[in-house]
GULO-835156 format. One line per 2 residues: number of its first residue (from 1); their letters; for each residue z, x, y of C-alpha. Coordinates in steps of 0.1 Angstrom, whole numbers. Each point is the difference from the previous one (the first is absolute). Layout:
NUM = a = Z:X:Y ~ ... $
This chain:
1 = xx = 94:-101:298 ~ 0:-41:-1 $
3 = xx = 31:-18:-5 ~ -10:-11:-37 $
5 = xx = -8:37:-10 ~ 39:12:16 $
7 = xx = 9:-28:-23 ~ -13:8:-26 $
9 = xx = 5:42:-1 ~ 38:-12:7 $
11 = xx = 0:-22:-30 ~ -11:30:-22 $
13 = xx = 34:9:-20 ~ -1:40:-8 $
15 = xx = 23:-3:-25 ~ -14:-29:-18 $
17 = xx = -36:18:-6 ~ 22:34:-8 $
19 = xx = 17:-31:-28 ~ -35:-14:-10 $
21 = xx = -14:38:-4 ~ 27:9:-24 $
23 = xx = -3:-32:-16 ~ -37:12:-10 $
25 = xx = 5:32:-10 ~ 24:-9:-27 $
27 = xx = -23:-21:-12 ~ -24:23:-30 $
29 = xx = -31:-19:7 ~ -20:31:-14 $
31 = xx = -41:-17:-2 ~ -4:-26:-28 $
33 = xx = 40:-3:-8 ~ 20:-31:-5 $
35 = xx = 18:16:35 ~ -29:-5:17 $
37 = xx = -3:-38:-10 ~ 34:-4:11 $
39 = xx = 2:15:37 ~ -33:-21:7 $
41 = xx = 21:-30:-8 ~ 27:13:24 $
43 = xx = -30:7:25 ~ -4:-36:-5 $
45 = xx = 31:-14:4 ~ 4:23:33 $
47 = xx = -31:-17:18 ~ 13:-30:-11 $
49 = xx = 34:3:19 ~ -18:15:29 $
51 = xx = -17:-43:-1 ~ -36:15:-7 $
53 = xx = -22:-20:-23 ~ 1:21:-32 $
55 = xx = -26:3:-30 ~ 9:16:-32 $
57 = xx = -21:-1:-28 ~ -9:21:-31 $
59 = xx = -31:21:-3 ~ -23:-10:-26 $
61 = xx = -5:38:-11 ~ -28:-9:-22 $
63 = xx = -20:-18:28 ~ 7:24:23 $
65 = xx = -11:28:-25 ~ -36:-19:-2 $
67 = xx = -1:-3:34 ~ -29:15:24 $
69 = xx = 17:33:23 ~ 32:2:-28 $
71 = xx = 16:30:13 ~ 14:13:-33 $
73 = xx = 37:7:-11 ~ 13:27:-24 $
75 = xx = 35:-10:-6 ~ 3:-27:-28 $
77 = xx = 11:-35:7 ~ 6:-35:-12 $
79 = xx = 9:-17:31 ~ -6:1:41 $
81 = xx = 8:-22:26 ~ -14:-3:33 $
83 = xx = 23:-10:33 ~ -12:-12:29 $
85 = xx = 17:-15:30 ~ -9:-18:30 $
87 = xx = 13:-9:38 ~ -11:-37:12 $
89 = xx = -27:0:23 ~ -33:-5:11 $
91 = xx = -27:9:-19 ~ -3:31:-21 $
93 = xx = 25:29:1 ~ -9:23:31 $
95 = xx = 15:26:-21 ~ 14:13:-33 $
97 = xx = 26:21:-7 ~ -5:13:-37 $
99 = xx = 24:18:-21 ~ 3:14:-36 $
101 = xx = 29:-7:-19 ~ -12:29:-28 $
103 = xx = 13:37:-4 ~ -13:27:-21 $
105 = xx = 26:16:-30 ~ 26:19:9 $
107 = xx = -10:35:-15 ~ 29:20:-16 $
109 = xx = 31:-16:6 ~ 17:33:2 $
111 = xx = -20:10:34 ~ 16:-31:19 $
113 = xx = 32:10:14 ~ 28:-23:-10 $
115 = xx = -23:-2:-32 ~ -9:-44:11 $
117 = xx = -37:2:16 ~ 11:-40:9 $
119 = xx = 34:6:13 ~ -11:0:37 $
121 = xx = 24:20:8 ~ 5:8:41 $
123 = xx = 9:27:17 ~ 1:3:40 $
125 = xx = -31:-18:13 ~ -23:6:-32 $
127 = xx = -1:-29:-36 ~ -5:22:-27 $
129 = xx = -20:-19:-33 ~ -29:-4:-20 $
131 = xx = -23:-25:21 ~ 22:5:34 $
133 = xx = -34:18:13 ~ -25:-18:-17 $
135 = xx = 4:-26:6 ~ 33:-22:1 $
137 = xx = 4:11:38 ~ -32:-14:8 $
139 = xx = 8:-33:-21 ~ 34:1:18 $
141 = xx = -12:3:34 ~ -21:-32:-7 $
143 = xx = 25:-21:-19 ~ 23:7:38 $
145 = xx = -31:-9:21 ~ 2:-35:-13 $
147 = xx = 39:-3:-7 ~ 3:7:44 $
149 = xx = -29:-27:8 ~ 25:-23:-18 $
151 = xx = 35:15:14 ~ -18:-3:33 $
153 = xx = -11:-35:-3 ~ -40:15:12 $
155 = xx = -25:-23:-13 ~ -34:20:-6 $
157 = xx = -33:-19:17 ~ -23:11:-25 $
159 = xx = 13:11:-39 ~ 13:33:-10 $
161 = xx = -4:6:-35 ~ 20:23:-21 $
163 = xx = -17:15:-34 ~ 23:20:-26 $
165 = xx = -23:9:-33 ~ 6:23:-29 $
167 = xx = -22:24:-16 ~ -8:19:30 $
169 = xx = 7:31:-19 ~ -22:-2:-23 $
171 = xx = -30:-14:15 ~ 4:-29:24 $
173 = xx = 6:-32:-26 ~ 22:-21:23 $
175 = xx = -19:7:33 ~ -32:-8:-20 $
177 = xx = 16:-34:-19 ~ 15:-9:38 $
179 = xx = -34:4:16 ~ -15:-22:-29 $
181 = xx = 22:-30:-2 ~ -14:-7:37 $
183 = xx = 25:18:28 ~ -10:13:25 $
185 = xx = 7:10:37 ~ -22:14:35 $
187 = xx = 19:34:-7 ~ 23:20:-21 $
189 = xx = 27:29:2 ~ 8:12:-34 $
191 = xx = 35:16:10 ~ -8:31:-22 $
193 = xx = 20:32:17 ~ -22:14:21 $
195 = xx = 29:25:16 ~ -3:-13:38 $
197 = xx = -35:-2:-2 ~ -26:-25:-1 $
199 = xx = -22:4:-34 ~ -36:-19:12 $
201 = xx = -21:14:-32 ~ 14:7:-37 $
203 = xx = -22:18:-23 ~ -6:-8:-34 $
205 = xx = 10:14:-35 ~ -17:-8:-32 $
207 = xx = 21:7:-34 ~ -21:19:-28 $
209 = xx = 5:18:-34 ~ -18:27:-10 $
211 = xx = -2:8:-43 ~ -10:38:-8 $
213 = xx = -7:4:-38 ~ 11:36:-15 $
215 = xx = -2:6:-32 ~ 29:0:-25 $
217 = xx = 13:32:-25 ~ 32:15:-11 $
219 = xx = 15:23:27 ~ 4:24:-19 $
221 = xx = -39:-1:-2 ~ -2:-14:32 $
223 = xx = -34:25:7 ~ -15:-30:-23 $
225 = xx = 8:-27:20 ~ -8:-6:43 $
227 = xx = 28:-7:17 ~ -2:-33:20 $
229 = xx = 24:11:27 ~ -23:33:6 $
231 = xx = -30:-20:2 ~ 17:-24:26 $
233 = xx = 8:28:26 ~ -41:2:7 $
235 = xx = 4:-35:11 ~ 33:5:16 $
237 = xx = -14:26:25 ~ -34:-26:7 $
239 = xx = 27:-27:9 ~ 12:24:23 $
241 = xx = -36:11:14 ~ -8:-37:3 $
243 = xx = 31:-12:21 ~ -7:34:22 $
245 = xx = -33:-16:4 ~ 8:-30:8 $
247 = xx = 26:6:24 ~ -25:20:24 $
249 = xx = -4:-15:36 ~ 26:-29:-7 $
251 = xx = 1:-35:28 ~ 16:12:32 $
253 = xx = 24:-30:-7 ~ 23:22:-27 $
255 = xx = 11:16:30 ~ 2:36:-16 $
257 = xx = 7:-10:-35 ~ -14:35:-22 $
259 = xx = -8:-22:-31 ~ -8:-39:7 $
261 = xx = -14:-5:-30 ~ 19:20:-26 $
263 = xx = -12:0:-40 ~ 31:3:-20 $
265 = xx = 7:7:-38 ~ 34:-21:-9 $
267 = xx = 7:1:-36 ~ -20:22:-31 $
269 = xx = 6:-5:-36 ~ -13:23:-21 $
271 = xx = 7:6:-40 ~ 24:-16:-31 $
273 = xx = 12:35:-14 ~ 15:32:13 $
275 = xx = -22:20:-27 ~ -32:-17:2 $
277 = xx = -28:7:28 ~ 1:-31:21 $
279 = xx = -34:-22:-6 ~ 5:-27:28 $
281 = xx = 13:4:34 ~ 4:-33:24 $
283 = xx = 3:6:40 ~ 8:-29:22 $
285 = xx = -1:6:33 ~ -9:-18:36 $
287 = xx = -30:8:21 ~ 0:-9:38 $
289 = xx = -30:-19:12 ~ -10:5:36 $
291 = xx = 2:-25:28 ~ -31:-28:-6 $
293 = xx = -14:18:-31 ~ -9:-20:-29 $
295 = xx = 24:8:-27 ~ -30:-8:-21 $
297 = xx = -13:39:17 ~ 38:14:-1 $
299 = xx = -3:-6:-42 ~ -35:12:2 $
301 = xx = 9:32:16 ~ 26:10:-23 $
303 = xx = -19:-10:-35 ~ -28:26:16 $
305 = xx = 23:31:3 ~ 12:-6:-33 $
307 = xx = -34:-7:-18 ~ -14:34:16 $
309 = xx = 26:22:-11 ~ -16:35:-9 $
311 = xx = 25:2:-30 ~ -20:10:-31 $
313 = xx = 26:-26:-22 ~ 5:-26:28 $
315 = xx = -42:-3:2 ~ 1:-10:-39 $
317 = xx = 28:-19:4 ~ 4:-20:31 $
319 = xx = 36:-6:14 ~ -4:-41:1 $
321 = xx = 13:-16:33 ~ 14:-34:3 $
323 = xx = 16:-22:25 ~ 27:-22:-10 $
325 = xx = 32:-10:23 ~ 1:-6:35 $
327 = xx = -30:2:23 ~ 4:6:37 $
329 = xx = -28:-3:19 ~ 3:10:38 $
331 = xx = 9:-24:32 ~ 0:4:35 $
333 = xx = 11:-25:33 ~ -34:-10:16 $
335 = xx = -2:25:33 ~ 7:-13:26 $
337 = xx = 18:-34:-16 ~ 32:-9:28 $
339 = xx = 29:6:-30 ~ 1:34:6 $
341 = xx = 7:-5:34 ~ 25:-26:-4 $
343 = xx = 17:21:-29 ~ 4:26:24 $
345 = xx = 9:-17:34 ~ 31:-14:-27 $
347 = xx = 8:33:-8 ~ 2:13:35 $
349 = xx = 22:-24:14 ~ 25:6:-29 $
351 = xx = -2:40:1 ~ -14:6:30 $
353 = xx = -29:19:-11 ~ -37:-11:-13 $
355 = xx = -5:6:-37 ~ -24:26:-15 $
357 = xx = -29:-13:-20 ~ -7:13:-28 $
359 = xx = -10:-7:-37 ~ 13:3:-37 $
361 = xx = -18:24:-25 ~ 16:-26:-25 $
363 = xx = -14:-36:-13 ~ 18:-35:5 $
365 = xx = -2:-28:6 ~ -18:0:32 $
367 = xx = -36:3:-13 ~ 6:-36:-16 $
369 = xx = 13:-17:29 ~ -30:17:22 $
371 = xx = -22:-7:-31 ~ 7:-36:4 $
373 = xx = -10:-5:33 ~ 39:8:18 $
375 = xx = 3:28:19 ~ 28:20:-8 $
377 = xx = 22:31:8 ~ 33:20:-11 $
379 = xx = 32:2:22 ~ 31:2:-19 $
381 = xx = 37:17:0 ~ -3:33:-23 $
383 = xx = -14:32:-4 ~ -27:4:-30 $
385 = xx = 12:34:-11 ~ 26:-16:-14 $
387 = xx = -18:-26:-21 ~ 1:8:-40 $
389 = xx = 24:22:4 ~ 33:5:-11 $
391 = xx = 11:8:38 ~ -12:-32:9 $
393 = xx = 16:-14:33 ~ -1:-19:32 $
395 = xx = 13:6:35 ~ 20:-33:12 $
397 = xx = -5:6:33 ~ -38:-1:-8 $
399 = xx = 2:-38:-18 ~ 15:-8:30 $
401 = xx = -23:10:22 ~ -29:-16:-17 $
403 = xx = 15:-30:-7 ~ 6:-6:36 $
405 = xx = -36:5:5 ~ -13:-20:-29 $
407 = xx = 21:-30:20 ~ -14:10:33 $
409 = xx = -38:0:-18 ~ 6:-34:-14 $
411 = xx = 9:-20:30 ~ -28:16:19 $
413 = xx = -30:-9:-31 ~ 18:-34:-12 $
415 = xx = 13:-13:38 ~ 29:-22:6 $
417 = xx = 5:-34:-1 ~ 6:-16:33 $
């Protein structure tokens, strides 16, 4: 290890990130929220103390909407801002570190012990919080990176930039509106939690709703009516026949993972009246699209198990399938490209052990960073079980670890001034 990396892993202050992370958390910045506005103004003011050359602006939504590639969003909003900072330098950034500053709802409040999903509350080596997971340790870790090069007086060769952006929740907004005002980088590690792991590949996950028309009557009568939930279980059990197709031979790369591409039903609404046969019944759910498919074929694939349902009311009355909200299509790092390798060789020297690789059966914002010509990966403090749920956590001791290793990464892609 080289004098400026000793110094640079001794000016990373524990404590301070443990501070930062908690700091975070209590912040509600749920996807499209006034919260969210505001921590990306704190982002700002972070990378401006840590002397990086900081952009903020706001996102023209409409322009962006109209825009060639828009990834979608499903949560409403008025307002986004985008928050990018930058090391001095020569030339353009040798590598990003990107963050999102957005969290999903908290769920029932009663589930969450202590009752406050943004309390952060700590106990022995583990933050517990809405976001601590996904992904305010990730955005912590980052925010320390360049807070040490400062402490430590290390002046980077080349620039290291540091992207925070909302709306990865719900689609990929910020990454998308980042990528569009012009920044850019030779590489990227989006410090999603990755659980020790490297994550060189993320599938893809495209939003739909399905509409099954029944047919309304009294229930007391209801043998004059056709039950829109009954007639939805036909499609139910092709969802399920589809995502067992699809899921057959999967990319060596998930590393064992049963179901890489999972098809899920999250919310159904069905009815208006406890004693009337339902007539309508909306399904919104998330289908997984498979590493360098088209999601153009992912859509196509699902519309054709639906349209050749067998069902004697579903042939005369087509369930209608549409595709609003977020859009994930899939991303992998080129094979063979050197960050993996560097990623790793950080890793090692901080725990002693090489990484797995492995990929995410999940969408983010990888595909648009590898979309716009930067290669990019995962590595990042947390364990995705825990994500969107109201056990959410993260293990201290793992922030730690890669934050040490994010330092050691950028000294060895940016270089040190003489």
């Amino acid at each position: 290890m080289s004098d400026d990396e000793a110094r640079v892993l001794d000016a990373l202050d524990e404590a301070e990130t443990v501070r930062l992370l908690t700091e975070l958390v209590r912040v509600p910045s749920v996807t499209g929220t006034d919260a969210e506005s505001d921590l990306q103004h704190r982002c700002g003011r972070l990378l401006g103390e840590a002397g990086l050359d900081v952009d903020v602006w706001k996102l023209d939504l409409d322009a962006l909407r109209a825009a060639p590639g828009f990834p979608g969003t499903e949560a409403p909003r008025v307002e986004g801002y985008g928050v990018v900072g930058v090391t001095e330098g020569e030339g353009d950034p040798a590598l990003v570190l990107q963050g999102h500053v957005d969290v999903v709802p908290t769920g029932d409040l009663a589930r969450w012990e202590g009752g406050d999903p943004f309390g952060a509350r700590i106990g022995g080596n583990v933050l517990h919080g809405r976001g601590a997971c996904d992904m305010k340790a990730g955005l912590a870790a980052n925010l320390a990176v360049v807070a040490a090069l400062r402490r430590a007086k290390v002046r980077l060769a080349r620039p290291l930039a540091v992207h925070c952006v909302v709306g990865e929740e719900d689609g990929g907004l910020g990454a998308f509106a980042t990528l569009a005002r012009g920044h850019r980088g030779e590489a990227a590690v989006i410090t999603e939690p990755t659980g020790g792991a490297i994550i060189a590949a993320a599938a893809g996950a495209l939003t739909f709703r399905i509409e099954v028309a029944g047919r309304a009557a009294h229930g007391a009568t209801r043998y004059e009516g056709v039950n829109a939930l009954e007639v939805f279980w036909p499609v139910f059990e092709a969802i399920r026949r589809l995502e067992a197709d699809r899921n057959r031979d999967p990319d060596p790369v998930f590393d064992g993972n049963p179901l890489p591409y999972p098809i899920e039903i999250g919310t159904v609404r069905a009815g208006d009246w406890a004693s009337s046969v339902p007539d309508l019944l909306v399904a919104e759910g998330r289908l997984g699209v498979r590493l360098d498919e088209d999601p153009a074929d992912a859509r196509l694939a699902l519309e054709t198990v639906i349209g050749e349902l067998g069902h004697p009311w579903l042939r005369e009355h087509p369930p209608a399938v549409t595709w609003p909200g977020g859009q994930f299509a899939s991303g992998r790092l080129p094979a063979g490209h050197e960050l993996l390798d560097q990623v790793a060789a950080a890793v090692a020297d901080v725990s002693g052990i090489r990484p797995a690789e492995t990929a995410a059966p999940y969408g983010s914002d990888l595909r648009l960073y590898a979309a716009g010509g930067i290669p990019a990966l995962h590595y990042g403090p947390g364990d995705v079980r825990f994500a969107h749920a109201p056990r959410e956590q993260v293990d201290l001791r793992e922030l730690r670890d890669v934050t040490r290793a994010l330092a050691l990464l950028v000294l060895r892609r940016c270089g040190v001034r003489g």
